[in-house]
MMTF fields as JSON, N, C-alpha, C and O atoms, coordinates in Angstrom:
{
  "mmtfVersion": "1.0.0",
  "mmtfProducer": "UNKNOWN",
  "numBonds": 219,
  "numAtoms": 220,
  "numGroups": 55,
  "numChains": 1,
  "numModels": 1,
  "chainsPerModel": [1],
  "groupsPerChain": [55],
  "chainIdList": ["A"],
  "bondAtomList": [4, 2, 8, 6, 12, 10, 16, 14, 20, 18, 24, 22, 28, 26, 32, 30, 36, 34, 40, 38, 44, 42, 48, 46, 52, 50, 56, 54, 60, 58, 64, 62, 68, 66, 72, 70, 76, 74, 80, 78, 84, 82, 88, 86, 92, 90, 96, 94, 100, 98, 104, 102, 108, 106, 112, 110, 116, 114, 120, 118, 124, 122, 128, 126, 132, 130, 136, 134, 140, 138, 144, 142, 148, 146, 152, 150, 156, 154, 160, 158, 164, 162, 168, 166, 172, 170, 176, 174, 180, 178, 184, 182, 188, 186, 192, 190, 196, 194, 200, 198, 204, 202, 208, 206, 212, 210, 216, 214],
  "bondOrderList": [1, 1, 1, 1, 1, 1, 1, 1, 1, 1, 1, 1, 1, 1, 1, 1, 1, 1, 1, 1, 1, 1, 1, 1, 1, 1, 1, 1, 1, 1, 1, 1, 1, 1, 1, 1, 1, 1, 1, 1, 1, 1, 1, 1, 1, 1, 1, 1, 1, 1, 1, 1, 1, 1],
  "groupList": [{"groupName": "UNK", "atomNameList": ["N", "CA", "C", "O"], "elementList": ["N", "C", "C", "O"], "formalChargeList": [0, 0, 0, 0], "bondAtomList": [1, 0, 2, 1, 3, 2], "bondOrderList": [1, 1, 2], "singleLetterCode": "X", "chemCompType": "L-PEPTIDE LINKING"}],
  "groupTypeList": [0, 0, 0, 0, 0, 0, 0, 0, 0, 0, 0, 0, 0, 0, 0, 0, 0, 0, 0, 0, 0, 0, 0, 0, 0, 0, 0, 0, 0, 0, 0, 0, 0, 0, 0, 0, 0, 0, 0, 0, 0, 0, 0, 0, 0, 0, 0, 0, 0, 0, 0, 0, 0, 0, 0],
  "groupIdList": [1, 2, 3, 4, 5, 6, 7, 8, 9, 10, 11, 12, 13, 14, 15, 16, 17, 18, 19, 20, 21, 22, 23, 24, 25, 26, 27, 28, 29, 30, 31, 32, 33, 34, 35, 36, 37, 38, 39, 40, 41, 42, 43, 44, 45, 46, 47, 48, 49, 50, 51, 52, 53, 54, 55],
  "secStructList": [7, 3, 3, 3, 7, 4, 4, 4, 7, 7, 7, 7, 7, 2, 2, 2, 2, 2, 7, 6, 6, 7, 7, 3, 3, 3, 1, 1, 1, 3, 3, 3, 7, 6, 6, 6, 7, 7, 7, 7, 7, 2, 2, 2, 2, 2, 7, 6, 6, 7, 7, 3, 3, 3, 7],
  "xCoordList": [-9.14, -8.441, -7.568, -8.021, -6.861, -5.48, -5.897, -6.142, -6.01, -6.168, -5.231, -5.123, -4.72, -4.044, -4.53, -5.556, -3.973, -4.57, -4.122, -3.038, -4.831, -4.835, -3.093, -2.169, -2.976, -2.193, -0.841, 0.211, -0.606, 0.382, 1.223, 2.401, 1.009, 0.771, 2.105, 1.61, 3.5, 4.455, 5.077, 6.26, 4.32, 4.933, 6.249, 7.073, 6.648, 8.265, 8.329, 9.456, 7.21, 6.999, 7.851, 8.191, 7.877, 8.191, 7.318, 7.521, 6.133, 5.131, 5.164, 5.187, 5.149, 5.189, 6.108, 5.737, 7.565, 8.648, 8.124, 8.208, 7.718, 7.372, 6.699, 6.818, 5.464, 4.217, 4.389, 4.966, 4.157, 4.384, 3.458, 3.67, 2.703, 1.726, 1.571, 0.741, 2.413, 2.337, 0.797, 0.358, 0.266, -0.608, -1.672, -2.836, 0.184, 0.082, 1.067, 2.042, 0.325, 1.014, 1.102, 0.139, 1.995, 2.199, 1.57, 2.201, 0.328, 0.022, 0.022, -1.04, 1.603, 1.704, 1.588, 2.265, 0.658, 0.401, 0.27, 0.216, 0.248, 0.033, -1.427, -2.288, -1.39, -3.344, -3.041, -2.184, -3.634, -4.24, -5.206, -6.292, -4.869, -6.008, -6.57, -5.781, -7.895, -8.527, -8.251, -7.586, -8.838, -8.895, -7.48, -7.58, -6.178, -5.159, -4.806, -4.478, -4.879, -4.341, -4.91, -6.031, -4.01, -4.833, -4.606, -4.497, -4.511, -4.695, -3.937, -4.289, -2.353, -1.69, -0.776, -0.333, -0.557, -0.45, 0.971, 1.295, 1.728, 2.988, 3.255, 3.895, 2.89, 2.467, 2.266, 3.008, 1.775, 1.258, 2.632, 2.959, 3.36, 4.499, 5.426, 5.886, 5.808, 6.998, 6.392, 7.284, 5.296, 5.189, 5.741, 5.101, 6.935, 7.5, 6.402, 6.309, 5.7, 4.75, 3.402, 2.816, 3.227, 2.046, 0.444, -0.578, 1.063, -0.379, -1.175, -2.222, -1.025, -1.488, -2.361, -1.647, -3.821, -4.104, -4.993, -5.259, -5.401, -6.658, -7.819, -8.092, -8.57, -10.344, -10.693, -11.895],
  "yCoordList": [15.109, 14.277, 13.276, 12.79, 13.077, 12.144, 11.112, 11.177, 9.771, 8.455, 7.235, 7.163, 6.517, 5.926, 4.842, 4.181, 4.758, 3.8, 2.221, 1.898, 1.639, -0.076, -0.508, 0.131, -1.822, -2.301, -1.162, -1.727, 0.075, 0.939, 1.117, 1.215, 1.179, 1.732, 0.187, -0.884, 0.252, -0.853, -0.429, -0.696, 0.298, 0.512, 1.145, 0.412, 1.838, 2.567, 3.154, 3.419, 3.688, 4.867, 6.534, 7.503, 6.229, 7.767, 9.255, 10.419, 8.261, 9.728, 10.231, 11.311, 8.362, 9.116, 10.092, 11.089, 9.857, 10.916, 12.44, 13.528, 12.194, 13.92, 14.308, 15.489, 13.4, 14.276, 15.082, 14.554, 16.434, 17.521, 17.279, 17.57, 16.811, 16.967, 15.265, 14.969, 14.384, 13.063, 12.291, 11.295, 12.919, 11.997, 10.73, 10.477, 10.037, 8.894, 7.946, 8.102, 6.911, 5.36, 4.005, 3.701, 3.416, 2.031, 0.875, 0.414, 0.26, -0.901, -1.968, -2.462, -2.554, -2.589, -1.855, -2.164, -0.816, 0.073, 1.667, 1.746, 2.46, 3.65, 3.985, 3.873, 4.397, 4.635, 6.173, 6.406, 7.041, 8.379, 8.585, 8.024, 9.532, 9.723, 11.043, 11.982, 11.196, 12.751, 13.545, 14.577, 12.907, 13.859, 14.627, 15.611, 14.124, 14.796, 15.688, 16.84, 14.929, 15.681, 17.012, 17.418, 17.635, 19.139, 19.419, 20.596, 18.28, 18.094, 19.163, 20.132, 18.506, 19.888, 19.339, 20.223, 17.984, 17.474, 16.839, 16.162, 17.151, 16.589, 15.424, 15.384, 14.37, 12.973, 12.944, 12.241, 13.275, 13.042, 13.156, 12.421, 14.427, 14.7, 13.948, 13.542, 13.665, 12.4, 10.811, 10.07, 10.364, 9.056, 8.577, 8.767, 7.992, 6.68, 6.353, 6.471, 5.976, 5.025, 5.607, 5.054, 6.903, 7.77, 7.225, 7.379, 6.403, 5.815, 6.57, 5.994, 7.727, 8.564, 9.635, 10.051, 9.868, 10.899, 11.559, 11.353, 12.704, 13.727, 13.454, 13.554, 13.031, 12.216, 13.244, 13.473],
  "zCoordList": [-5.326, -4.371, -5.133, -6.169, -4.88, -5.94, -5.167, -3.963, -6.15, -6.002, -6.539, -7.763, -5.955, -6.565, -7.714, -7.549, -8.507, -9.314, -9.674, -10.161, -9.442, -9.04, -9.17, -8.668, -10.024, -10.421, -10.837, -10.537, -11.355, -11.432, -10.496, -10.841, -9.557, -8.019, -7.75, -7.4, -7.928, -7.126, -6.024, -5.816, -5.18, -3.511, -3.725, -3.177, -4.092, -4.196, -3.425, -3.007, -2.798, -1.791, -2.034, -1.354, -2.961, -3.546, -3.244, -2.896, -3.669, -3.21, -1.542, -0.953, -1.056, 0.734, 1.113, 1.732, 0.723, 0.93, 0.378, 0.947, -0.566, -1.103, -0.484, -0.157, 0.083, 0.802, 1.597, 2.548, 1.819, 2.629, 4.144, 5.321, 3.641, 4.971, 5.587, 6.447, 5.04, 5.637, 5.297, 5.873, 4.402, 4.12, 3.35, 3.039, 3.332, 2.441, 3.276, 4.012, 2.793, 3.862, 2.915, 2.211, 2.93, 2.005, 2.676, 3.627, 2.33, 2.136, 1.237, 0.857, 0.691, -0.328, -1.641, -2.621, -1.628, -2.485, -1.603, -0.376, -2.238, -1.477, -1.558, -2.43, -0.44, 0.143, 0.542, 1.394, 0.024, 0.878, 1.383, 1.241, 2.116, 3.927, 3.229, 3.124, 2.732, 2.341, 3.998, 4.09, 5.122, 5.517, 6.044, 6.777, 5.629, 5.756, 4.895, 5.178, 3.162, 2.164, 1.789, 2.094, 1.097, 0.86, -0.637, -0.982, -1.702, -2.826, -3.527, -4.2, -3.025, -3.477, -4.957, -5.69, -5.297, -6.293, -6.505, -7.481, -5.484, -5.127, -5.616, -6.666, -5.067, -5.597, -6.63, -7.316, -6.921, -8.786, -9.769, -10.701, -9.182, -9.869, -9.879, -10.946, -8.96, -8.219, -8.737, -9.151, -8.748, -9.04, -10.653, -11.687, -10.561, -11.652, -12.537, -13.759, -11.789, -12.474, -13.489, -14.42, -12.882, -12.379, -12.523, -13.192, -11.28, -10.735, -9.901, -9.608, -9.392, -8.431, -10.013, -10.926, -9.997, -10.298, -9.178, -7.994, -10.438, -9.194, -9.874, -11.07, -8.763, -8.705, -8.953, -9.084]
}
């Protein structure tokens, strides 16, 4: 499951746009919803920062 990781993580919202299945949301930082994602790794690729790994 890709998690974002603390302080890395500056809201660009990059990953939300990539997400295929919409399931990531900016609270100041980006938060993913397991029970949406289908841990396809999108995010991970696209994040600047790469604060997003897989748990």
């Amino acid at each position: 499951m890709p998690a974002v990781v603390g302080d890395s993580c500056d809201g660009c919202g990059v990953c939300v746009d990539e997400c295929p299945m919409g399931a990531i949301e900016l609270e100041d930082k980006a938060v993913v919803d397991p029970e949406i994602c289908t841990e396809c790794g999108s995010c991970i690729d696209v994040c600047p920062n790469e604060a997003i790994t897989m748990e």
